[in-house]
N, C-alpha and C positions, 0 to 999 in steps of 0.2 A: 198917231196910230201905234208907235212902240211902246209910247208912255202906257196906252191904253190895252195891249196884250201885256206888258210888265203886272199892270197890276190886277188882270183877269190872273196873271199864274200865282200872284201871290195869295191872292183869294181862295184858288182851289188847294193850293199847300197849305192854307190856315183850316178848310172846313177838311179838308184831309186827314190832319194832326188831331182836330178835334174830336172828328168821328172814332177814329182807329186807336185813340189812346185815351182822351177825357170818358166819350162815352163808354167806350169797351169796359172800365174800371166802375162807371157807376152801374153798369149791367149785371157784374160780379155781386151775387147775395152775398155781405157781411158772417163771417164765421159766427155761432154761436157762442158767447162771451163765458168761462168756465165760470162756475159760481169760487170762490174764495173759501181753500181749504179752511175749516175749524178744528183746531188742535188742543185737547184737552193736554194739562203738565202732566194729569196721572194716568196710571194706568188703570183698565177696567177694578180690576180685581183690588187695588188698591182703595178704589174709591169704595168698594163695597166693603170692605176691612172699615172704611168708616162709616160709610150705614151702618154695621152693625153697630159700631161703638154706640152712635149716635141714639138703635134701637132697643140695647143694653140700659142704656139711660134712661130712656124716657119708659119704661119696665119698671125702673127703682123710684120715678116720679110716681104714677100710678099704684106702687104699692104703697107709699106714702102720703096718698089721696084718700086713699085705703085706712089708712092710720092702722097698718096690719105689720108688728115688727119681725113677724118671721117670714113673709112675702118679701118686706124691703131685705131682709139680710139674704135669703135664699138670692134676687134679682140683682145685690151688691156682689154675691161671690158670682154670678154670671159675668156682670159687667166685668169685674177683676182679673174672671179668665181671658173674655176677648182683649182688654188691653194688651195682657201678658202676651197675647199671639198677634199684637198689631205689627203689620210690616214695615216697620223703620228701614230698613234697608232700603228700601225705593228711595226714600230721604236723602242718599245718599250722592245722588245724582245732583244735590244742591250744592250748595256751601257749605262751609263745615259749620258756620254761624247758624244757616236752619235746622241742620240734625240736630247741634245742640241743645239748640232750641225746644224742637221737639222732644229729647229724649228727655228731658228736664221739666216739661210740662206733664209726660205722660208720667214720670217718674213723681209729679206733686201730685197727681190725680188719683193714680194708684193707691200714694200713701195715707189720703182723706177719704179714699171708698174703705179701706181698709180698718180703718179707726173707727167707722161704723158698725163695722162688725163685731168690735169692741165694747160698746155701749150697752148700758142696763135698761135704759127706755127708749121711747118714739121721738123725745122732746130733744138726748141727747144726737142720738140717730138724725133728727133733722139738721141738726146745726152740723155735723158732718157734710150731709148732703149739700147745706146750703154751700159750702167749702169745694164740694168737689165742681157745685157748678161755678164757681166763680175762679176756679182753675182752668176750665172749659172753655169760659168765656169772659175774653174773647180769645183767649192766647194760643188751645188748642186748636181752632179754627183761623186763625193768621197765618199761624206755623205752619198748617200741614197745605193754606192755600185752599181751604174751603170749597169742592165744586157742585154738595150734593144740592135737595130740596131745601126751599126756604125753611127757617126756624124762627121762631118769635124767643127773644127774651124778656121775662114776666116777673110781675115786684109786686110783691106785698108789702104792704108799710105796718105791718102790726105782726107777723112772723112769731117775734119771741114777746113774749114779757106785754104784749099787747102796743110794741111802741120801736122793736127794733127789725128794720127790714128786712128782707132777704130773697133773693130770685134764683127760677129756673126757668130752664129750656121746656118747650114745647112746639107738638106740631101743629099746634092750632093756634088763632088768633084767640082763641074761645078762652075765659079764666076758669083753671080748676084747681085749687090751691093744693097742694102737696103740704103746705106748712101748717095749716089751720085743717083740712081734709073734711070727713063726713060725718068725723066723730071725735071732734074737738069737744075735752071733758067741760067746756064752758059753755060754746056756742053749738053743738052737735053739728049740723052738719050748715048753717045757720050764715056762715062765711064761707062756704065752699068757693063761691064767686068772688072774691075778693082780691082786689088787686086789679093791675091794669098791663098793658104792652108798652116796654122799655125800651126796646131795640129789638132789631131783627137780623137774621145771619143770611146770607144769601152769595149763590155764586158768586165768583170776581168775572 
């Protein structure tokens, strides 16, 4: 008969424990789980310092679709001013390897928009261009950590002399050559489409 009240009390201290502590806690609703901060490296305004670069650029692609050299020089001294006022200083916040990086990039990008302005024709003017984008890309876009909209990089394989390549940047997947344009003295506008998608830039 003790053995048999012993373990009546031990039953009632187990369903006890269970009720008062196991249930009580699965009764409790689960907190809502925070979603996981997303932290952009730059800052708003920084990033828009690159849009514009980026918008500057593809201004001097378009004039050169154009095959128009006083659109493309007017659209090269744009571009040339926003570089001049790009915020490197935010840079600053890296290593001294990335400013350098950077200041050295924008400083070779500069000095190829600039020698365009320099040129007697469209033909010279382009090979400029082709220069500034291959200063751009991909090295501008490593350095600075890349966060805008996607970009396509785009190749013509006939650019100069009908045989030697050359790529730019655009915001489309679409081909519209800048190098041959719409009024190429051979093919008029006849290769506008020419070329294909080489790589593309895209957030990190």
């Amino acid at each position: 008969m003790k053995k048999l009240f012993l373990l009546l009390v031990v039953l009632i201290a187990s369903f006890a424990t269970y009720w008062f502590v196991f249930r009580a806690k699965e009764d409790v609703p689960e907190a809502p789980k925070q979603a996981p901060l997303t932290l952009k490296k730059h800052s708003e305004g920084f990033n828009k310092s690159v849009d514009s670069v980026v918008n500057a650029y593809l201004a001097m692609k378009d004039a050169f679709v154009e095959g128009d050299t006083g659109l493309a020089k007017a659209a090269t001294k744009n571009f040339i001013g926003i570089l001049n006022n790009f915020p490197i200083d935010e840079m600053k916040k890296d290593t001294a390897l990335v400013l350098a990086s950077v200041q050295s990039t924008l400083e070779n990008i500069n000095a190829n928009a600039k020698s365009i302005l320099d040129q007697p024709n469209i033909t010279e003017m382009r090979h400029d261009f082709n220069m500034v984008t291959e200063t751009m890309y991909p090295s501008f876009f490593t350095s600075i950590n890349y966060e805008g909209p996607k970009l396509y990089v785009e190749n013509c394989p006939m650019a100069f002399a009908d045989s030697i390549s050359a790529i730019w940047i655009s915001n489309s997947a679409e081909i519209v050559n800048p190098y041959l344009g719409k009024n190429h003295p051979t093919y008029k506008a006849g290769m506008l489409h020419c070329g294909d998608v080489k790589d593309s830039v895209v957030a990190k």
